[in-house]
C-alpha positions in Angstrom: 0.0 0.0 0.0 1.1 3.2 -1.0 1.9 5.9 1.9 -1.0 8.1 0.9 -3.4 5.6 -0.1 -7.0 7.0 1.0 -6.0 10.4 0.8 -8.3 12.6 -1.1 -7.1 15.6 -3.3 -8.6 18.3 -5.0 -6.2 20.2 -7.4 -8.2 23.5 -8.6 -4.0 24.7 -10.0 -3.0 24.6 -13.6 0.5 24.4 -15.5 2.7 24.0 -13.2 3.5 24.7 -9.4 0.1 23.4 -8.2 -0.1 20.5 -10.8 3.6 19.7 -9.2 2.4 19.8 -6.2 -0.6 17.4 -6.7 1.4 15.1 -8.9 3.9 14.7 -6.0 1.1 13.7 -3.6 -0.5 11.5 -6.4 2.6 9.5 -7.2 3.0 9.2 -3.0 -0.2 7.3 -3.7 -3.1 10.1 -2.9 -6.2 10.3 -5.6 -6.5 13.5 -7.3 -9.3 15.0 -9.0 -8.4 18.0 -10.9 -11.0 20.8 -11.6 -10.4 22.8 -15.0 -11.9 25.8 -15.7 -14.2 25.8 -19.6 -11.0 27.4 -21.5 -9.2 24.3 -19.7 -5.1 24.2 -18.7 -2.4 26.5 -20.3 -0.3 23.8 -20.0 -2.7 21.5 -22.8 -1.5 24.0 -26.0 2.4 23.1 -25.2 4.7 21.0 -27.6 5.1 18.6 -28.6 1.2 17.1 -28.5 -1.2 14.7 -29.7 -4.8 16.5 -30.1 -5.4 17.8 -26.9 -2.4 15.8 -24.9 0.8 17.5 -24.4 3.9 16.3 -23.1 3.9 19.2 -20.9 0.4 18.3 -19.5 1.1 14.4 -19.2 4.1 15.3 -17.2 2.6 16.9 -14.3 -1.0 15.7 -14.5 -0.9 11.7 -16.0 -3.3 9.6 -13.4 -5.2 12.4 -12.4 -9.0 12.5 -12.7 -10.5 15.5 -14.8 -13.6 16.9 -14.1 -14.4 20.2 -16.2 -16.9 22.9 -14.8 -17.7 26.5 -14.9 -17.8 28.2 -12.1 -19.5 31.1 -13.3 -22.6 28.9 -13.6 -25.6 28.3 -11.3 -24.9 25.0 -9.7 -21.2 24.6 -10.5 -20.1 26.1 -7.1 -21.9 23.3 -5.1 -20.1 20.8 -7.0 -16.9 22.1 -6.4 -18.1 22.3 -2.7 -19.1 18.7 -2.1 -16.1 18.2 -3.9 -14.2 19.6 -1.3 -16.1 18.1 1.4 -14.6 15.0 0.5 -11.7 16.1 0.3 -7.9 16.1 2.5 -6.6 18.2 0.6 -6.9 21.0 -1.7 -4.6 23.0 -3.9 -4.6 26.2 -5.7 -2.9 28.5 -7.7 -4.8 31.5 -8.7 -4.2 34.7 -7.4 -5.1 35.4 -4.0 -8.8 36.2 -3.7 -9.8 34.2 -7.3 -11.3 30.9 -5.5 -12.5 32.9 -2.7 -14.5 35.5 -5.1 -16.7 32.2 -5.7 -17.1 31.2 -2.6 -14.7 28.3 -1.9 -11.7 30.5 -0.1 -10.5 28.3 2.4 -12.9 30.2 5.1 -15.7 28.8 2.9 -14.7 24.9 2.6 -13.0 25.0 6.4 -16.7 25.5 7.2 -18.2 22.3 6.0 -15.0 20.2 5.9 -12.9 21.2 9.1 -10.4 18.8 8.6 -9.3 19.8 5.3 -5.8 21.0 4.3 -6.1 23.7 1.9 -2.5 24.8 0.5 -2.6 28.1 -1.9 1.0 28.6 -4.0 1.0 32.5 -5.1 3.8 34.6 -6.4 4.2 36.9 -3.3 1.6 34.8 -0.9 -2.0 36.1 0.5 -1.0 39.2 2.7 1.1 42.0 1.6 1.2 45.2 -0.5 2.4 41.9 -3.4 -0.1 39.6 -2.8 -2.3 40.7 -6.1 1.0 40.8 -8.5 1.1 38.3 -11.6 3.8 36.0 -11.1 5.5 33.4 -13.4 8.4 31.5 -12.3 11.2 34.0 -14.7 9.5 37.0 -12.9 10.0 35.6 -9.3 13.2 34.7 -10.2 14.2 37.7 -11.7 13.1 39.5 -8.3 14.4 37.4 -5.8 17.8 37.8 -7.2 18.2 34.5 -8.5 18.4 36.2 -12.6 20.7 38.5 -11.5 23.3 36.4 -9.8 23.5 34.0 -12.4 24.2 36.3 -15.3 27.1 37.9 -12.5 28.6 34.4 -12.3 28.3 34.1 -15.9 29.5 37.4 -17.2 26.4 38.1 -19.5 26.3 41.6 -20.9 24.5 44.0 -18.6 22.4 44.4 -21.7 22.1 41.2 -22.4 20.2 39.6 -19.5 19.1 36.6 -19.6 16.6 34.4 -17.7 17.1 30.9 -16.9 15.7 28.1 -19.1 13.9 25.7 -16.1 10.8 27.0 -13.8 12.7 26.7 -10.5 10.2 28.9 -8.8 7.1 27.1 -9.9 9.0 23.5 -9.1 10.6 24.3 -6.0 7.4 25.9 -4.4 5.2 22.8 -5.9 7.5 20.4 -3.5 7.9 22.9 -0.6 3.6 23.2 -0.9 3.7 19.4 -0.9 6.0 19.4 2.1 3.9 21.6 4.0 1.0 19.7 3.4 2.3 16.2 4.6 3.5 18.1 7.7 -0.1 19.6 8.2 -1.1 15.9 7.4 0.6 15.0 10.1 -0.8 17.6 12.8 -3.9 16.7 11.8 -3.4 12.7 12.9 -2.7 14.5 16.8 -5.3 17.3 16.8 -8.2 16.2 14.1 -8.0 19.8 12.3 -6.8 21.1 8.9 -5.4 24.2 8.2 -4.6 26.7 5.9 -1.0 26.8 4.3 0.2 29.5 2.4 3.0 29.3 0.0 4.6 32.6 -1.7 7.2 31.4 -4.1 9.2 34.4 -3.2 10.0 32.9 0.0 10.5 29.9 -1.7 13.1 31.4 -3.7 15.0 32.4 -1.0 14.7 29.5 1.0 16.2 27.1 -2.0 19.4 29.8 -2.6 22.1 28.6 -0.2 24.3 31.8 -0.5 21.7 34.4 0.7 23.8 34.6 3.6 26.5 35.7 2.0 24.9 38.4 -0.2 23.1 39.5 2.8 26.0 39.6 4.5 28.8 42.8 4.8 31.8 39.8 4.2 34.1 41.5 1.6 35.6 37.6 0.6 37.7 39.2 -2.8 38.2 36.4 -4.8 37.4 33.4 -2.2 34.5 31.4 -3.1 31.5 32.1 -1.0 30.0 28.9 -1.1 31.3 25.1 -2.0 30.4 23.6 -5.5 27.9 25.1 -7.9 29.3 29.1 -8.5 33.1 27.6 -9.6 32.6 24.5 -11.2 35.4 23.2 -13.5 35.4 21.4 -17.0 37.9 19.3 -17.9 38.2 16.2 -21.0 38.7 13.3 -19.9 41.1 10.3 -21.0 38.2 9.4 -23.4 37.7 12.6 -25.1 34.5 13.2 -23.4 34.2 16.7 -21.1 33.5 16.3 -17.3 32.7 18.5 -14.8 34.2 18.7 -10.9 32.3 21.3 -8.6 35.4 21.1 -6.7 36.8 24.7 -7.0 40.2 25.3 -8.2 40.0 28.8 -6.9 38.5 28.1 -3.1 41.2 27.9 -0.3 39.3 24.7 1.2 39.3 22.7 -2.1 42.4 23.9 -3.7 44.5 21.4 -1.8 42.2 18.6 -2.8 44.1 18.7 -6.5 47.5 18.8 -5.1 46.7 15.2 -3.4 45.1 14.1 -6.0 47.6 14.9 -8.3 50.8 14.6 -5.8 51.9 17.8 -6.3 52.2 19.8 -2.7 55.1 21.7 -4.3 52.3 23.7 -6.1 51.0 25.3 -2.7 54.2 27.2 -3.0 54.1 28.6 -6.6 53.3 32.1 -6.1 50.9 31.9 -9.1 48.7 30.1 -6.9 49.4 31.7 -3.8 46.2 33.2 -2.6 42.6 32.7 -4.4 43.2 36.0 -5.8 46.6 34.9 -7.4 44.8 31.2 -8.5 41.7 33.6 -10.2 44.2 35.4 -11.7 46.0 32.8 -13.0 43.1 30.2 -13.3 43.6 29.1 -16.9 47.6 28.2 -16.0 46.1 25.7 -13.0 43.4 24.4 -15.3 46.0 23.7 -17.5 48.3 21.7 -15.0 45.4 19.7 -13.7 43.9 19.1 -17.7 47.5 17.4 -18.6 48.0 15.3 -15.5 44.2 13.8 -16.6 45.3 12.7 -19.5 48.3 11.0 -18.2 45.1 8.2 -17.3 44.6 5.7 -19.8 40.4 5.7 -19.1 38.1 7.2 -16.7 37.6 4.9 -14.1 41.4 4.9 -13.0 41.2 9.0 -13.0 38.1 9.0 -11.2 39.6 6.3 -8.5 42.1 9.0 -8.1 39.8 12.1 -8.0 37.3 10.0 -5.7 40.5 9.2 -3.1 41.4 12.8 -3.1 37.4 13.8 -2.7 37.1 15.7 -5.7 33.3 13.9 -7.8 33.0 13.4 -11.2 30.1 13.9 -13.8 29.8 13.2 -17.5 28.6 16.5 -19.4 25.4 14.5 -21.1 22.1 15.4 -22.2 18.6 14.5 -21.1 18.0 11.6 -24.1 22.2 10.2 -23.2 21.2 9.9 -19.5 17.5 8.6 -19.8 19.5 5.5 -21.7 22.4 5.0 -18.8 22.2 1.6 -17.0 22.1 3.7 -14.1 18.6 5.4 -15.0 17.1 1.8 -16.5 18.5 0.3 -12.9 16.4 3.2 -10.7 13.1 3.5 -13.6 14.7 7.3 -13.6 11.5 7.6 -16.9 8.4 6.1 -17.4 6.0 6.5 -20.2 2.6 6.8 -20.1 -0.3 6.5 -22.8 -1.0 10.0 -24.7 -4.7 8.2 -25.9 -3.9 8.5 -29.5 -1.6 5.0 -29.5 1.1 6.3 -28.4 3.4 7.0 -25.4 5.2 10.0 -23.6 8.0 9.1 -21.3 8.0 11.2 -18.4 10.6 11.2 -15.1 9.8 7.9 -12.7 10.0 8.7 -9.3 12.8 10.3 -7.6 12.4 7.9 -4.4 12.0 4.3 -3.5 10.3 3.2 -0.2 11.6 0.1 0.4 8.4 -1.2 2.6 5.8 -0.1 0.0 5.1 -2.9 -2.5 4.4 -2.0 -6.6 1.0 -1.1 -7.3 -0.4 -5.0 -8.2 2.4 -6.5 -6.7 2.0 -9.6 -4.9 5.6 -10.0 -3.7 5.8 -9.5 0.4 6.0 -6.0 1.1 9.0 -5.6 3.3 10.9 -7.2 0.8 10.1 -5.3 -2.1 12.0 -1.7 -3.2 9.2 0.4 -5.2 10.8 1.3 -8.4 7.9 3.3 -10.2 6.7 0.7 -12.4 2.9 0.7 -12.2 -0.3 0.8 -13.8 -0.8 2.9 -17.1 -1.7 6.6 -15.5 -3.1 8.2 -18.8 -3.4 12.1 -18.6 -7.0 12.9 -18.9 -8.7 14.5 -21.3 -10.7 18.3 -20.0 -13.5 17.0 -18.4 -13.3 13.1 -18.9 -14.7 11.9 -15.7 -17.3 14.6 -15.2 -20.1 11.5 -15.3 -18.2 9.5 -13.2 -17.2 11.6 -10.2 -20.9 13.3 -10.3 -22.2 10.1 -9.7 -19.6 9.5 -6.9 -21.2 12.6 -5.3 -24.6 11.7 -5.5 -25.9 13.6 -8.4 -28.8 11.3 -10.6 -28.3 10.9 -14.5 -31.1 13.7 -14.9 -29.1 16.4 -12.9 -26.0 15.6 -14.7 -28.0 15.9 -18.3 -29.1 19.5 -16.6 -25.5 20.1 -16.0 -24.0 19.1 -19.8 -27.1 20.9 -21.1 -26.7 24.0 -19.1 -23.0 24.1 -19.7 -21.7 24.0 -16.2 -20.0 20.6 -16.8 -17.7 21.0 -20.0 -16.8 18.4 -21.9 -13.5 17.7 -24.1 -12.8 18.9 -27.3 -11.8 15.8 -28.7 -9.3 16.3 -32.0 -8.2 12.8 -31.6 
């Protein structure tokens, strides 16, 4: 059994944060309904796709069941209540105020449903002179400094910015909501009560940078490295022609020595080129150059990397996406699976980045304690906009009549189906 089997959620989000959010909690073995809204998810029109499946979609929303209503019409708000009053959890992703304007702010579903835990993911959270601002995950980043200190590190023309090419705010505050929510989860076994949690990705943003200490900080460092790893990563070419990367710093007065054992060469701590990390900055292309030609004295990798590993300097292979998806190391963990796109095809999408190793497959009749989940499952098709709006009316009690009323009325919305 799954850790979250019997839990109950209610994802009202769309592209991206929320969906991540609710994807996490459904792949931790939760059911999720998802509500879209008649003009359906953003996230549906993204490449590639197959009529109204995208890749973008499956990723984040694959297993999920759709139900598709207008708020905006009589009798859609009750359904979205009862909804809700079945629910554990519920998540959301509009700006502050937009579920509440229709009656089901948490206030409203708290009322009927006490236990609930209702988590809202906004740009600058639900208080604050902020709190009403558009926000997208470049626009968060770009404010919370993250923008800025990467084009520093990398140089990039002051009029030249650029943004970076991954959603970190949406992702990171999608598994921080999901965090939150488990630990509200939690409370709730002790005390019996839900609560509200609110998420600003702001915050987030900060929380996930580990050098805002230093740049909040009056250290004046020069040329020493604030932080170990990611800011002065080196890449080197390997014995096999292949470029590597160490986030071992060559400039950083803690892992400097590091190449000198690795390398036996302690006579270089007293090269005044390398002196001081301002001398090694300055001179950083001469001790690249020293430690690139005793690399290749290695006849292959794995010798060199014995070496590095002794000296505690890591290794990774500069790959992309489609080279490590194949890696017997990815096949060995299920690091993809694919899942049906309801046209005959498949998408692969990223497997799970855990194993529980007292939670058994899905359909797996092999003694739970002995059995280490590696994400292989049960097809989990992404749905289309509105597929289950039948079946989950039913669930809630509404007759075949009502549900006509609904279609006919155009409350419930169904799929526009170019398959």
């Amino acid at each position: 059994m799954a850790a979250l089997t019997g839990i109950r959620v209610v994802d009202f989000s769309r592209v991206l944060a929320g969906p991540h959010c609710a994807q996490t909690l459904l792949d931790l073995g939760a059911e999720v309904i998802k509500i879209e809204p008649p003009s359906g998810d953003m996230a549906r029109r993204a490449y590639p796709r197959t009529g109204e499946i995208s890749g973008y979609y499956a990723q984040q929303n694959a297993g999920k069941r759709n139900i598709s209503i207008d708020l905006n019409v009589e009798g859609a708000r009750e359904i979205a209540l009862r909804l809700c009053d079945e629910a554990d959890i519920i998540v959301e992703n509009f700006r502050p105020g937009t579920l509440a304007g229709f009656g089901l702010g948490y206030d409203d579903v708290a009322a009927r449903n006490p236990h609930v835990v209702y988590a809202s993911i906004s740009g600058y959270g639900q208080h604050g002179s902020w709190r009403a601002r558009a926000a997208y995950a470049p626009t968060v980043q770009a404010e919370t400094g993250i923008t800025e200190m990467s084009n520093a590190h990398w140089e990039t023309p002051a009029d030249r910015p650029r943004s970076d090419s991954l959603s970190h705010a949406d992702v990171y505050s999608g598994l921080h909501a999901a965090i939150a929510i488990l630990a509200a989860l939690n409370e709730r076994s002790v005390t019996g009560r839900g609560q509200y949690i609110d998420v600003a990705m702001a915050a987030v943003m900060l929380a996930i940078n580990e050098r805002v200490h230093v740049d909040l900080s009056d250290a004046e460092l020069g040329d020493e490295p604030p932080i170990l790893g990611a800011t002065d990563c080196v890449f080197f070419i390997g014995p096999d022609g292949k470029r590597f990367i160490s986030p071992v710093s060559l400039v950083s007065s803690f892992s400097f020595p590091f190449y000198l054992a690795a390398m036996r060469r302690p006579d270089l701590a007293g090269d005044p080129r390398f002196a001081t990390p301002q001398d090694r900055r300055r001179n950083l292309e001469a001790l690249r150059e020293i430690v690139q030609r005793w690399i290749w004295t290695f006849s292959d990798m794995a010798s060199l990397e014995a070496q590095l590993d002794e000296a505690k300097i890591p290794t990774g292979s500069l790959r992309d996406i489609s080279e490590f998806a194949t890696t017997d190391w990815a096949t060995q963990w299920g690091a993809t699976r694919t899942v049906p796109d309801g046209a005959g095809a498949r998408i692969t999408v990223p497997g799970r980045p855990w194993h529980f190793t007292n939670t058994a497959k899905p359909n797996d009749s092999t003694d739970a304690t002995e059995t280490v989940d590696t994400g292989a499952e049960p097809d989990r098709q992404p749905a289309r906009q509105g597929e289950h709006n039948e079946e989950v009316l039913h669930e809630l009690g509404y007759s075949d009549d009502e549900i006509s009323d609904f279609t006919n009325r155009a409350v419930l919305v169904h799929t526009r189906d170019t398959h």
